[in-house]
C-alpha positions in Angstrom: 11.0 -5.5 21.4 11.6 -3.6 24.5 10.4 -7.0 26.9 13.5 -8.5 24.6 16.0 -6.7 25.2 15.6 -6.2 28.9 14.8 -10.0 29.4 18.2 -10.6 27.4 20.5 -7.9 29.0 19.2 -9.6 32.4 19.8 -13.2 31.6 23.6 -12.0 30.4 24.3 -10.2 33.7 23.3 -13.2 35.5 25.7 -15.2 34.0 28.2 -13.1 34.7 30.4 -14.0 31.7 33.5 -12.6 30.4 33.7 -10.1 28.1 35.3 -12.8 26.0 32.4 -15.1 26.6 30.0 -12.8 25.4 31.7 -11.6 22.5 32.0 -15.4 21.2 28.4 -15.9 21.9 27.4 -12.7 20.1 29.6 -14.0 16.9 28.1 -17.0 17.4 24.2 -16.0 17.5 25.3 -13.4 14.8 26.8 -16.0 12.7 23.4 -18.4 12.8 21.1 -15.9 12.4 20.0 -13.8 8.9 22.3 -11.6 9.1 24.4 -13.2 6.6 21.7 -13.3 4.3 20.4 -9.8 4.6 23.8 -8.3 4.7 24.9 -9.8 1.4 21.2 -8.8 -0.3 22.2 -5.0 0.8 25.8 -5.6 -0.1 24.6 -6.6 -4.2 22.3 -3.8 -3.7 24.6 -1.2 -3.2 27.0 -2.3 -5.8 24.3 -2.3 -8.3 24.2 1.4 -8.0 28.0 1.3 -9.3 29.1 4.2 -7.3 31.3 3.8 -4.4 30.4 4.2 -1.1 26.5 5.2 -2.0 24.9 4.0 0.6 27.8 4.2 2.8 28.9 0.7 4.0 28.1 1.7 7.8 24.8 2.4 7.0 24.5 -0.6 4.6 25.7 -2.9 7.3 23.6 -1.0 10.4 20.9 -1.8 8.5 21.3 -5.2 7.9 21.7 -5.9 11.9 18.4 -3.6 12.4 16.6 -6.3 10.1 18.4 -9.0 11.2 17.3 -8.1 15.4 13.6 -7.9 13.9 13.7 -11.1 12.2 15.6 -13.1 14.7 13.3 -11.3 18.1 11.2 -14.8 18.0 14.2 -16.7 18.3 15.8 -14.6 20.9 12.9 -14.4 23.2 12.7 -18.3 23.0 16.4 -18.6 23.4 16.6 -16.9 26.5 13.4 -18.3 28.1 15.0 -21.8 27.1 18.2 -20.8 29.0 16.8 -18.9 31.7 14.4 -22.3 32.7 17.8 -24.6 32.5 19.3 -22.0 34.5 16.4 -22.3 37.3 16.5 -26.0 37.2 20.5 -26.5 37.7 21.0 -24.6 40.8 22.7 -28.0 42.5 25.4 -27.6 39.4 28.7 -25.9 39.8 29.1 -22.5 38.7 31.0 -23.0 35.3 28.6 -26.4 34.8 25.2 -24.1 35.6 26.9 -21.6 33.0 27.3 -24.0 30.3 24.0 -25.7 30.5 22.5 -22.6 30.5 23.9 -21.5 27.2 24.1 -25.0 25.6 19.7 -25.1 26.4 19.7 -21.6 24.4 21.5 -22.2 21.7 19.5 -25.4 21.2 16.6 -22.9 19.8 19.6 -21.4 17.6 20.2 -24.6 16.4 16.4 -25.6 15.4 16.2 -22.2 13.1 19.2 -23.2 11.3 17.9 -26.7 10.8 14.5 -25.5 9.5 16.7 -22.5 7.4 19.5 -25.3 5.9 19.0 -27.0 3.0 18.9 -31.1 3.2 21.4 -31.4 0.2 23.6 -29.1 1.5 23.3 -31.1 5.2 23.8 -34.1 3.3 26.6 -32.6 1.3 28.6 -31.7 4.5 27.7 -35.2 6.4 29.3 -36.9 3.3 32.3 -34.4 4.4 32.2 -35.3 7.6 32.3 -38.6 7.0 35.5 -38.5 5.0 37.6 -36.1 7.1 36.9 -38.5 9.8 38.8 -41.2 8.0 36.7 -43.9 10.5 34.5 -46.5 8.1 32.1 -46.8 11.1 31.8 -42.9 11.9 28.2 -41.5 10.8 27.9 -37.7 10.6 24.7 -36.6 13.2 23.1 -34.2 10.3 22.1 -31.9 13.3 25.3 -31.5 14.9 26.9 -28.1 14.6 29.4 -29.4 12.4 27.0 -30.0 10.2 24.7 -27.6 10.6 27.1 -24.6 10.6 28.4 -25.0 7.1 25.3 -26.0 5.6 23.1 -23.0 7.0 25.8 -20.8 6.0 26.5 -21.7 2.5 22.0 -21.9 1.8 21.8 -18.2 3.6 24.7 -17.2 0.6 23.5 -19.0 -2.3 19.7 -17.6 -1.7 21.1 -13.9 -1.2 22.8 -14.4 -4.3 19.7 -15.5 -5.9 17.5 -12.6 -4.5 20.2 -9.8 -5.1 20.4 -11.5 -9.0 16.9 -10.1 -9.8 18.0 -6.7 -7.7 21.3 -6.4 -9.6 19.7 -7.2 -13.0 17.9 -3.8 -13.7 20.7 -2.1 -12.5 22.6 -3.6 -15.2 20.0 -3.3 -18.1 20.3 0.7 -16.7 24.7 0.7 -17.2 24.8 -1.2 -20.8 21.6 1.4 -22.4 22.9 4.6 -20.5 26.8 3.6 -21.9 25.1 2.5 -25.8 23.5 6.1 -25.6 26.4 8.2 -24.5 28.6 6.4 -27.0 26.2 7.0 -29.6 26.4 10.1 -29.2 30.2 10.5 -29.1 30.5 11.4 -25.5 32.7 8.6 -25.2 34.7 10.6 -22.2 31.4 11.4 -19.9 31.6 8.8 -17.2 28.4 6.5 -17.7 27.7 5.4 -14.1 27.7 9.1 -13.1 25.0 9.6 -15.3 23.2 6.0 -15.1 23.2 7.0 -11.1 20.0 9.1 -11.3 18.1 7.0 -13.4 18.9 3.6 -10.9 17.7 6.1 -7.9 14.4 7.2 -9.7 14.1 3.5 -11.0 14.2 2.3 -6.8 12.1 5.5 -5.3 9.4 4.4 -8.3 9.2 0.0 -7.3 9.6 1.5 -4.0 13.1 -0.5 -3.9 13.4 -0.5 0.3 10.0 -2.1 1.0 10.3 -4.6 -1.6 13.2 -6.0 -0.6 13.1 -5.3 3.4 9.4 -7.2 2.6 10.8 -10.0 0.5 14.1 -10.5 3.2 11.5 -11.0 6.1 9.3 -13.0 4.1 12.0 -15.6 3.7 11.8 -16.5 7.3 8.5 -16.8 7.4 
């Protein structure tokens, strides 16, 4: 991890971009990466515990980009070996032209995880798009272009967190409705439910170990 970030704190001083530059390509590379994913997963976690700001949203969403730097190390230490060889191999370029093949060679690596990540209906789904925004019979949408790609990755990343914060959500749920029947059956109609359902989620998570399971499951994902 170390070898990582050194190698990529070196290869971005070489270029010597703008601070501008750098923060598009950070959005960028943040944007095709899992933190999307992992982010959301955490995000229908924390609302499942129905209380708000437990865990706080900074720590919620610093632990998404933790996750999302251990997932994505592979593709970062390709990315900048990729860029840092097209770098070498264009010294007779111009500056801005060395630049720009330098970055377009990384984010080619970028481009092959979200390919292998995307789901083909969905790539075909935004191709047929494509196609008709074009308004040109003979135009035929490239399925790996980033026009493509973008979309497509994007929307598969949000409809599997959905799907793996579903089955995270769902206990929580089964906790609210029997903690509310109880109270209510008991005529303590005024006592706040969720406030009293909150223990019982915690104990529920400490007991399936809740943080391994799904920090496990996340990173298995990508595997």
């Amino acid at each position: 991890m170390e070898n990582s970030l050194v190698n990529t704190f070196i290869f971005w001083q070489s270029l010597d971009l703008s601070s501008f530059g750098i923060a598009a390509l950070l959005l960028t590379a943040l944007t095709l990466s899992s933190f999307i994913k992992i982010v959301t997963v955490l995000g229908l976690v924390r609302a499942g515990f129905g209380v708000d700001n437990f865990p706080a949203g900074l720590i919620v969403t610093l632990l998404a980009l933790v996750l999302s730097y251990f997932v994505m190390i592979p593709v970062i230490d390709r990315s900048v070996a990729q860029s840092v060889t097209a770098w070498n191999s264009s010294a007779s370029l111009q500056p801005a032209e060395r630049k720009a093949t330098a970055v377009a060679a990384g984010f080619e690596v970028w481009k092959e995880f979200a390919w292998q990540q995307s789901d083909q209906d969905e790539r075909n789904r935004f191709a047929t798009l494509a196609e008709q925004l074009a308004k040109k019979k003979d135009f035929k949408a490239d399925r790996k272009s980033w026009q493509v790609l973008v979309p497509a990755f994007v929307l598969t990343e949000l409809k599997s967190a959905f799907t793996t914060g579903l089955t995270i959500f769902l206990p929580f749920l089964v906790i609210d409705l029997l903690t509310a029947s109880i109270l209510m059956g008991m005529g303590y109609t005024a006592l706040n439910s969720q406030i009293v359902a909150l223990p019982l989620k915690i104990l529920l998570f400490v007991l399936a170990d809740g943080w391994t399971l799904i920090m496990t499951n996340l990173v298995g994902s990508y595997i």
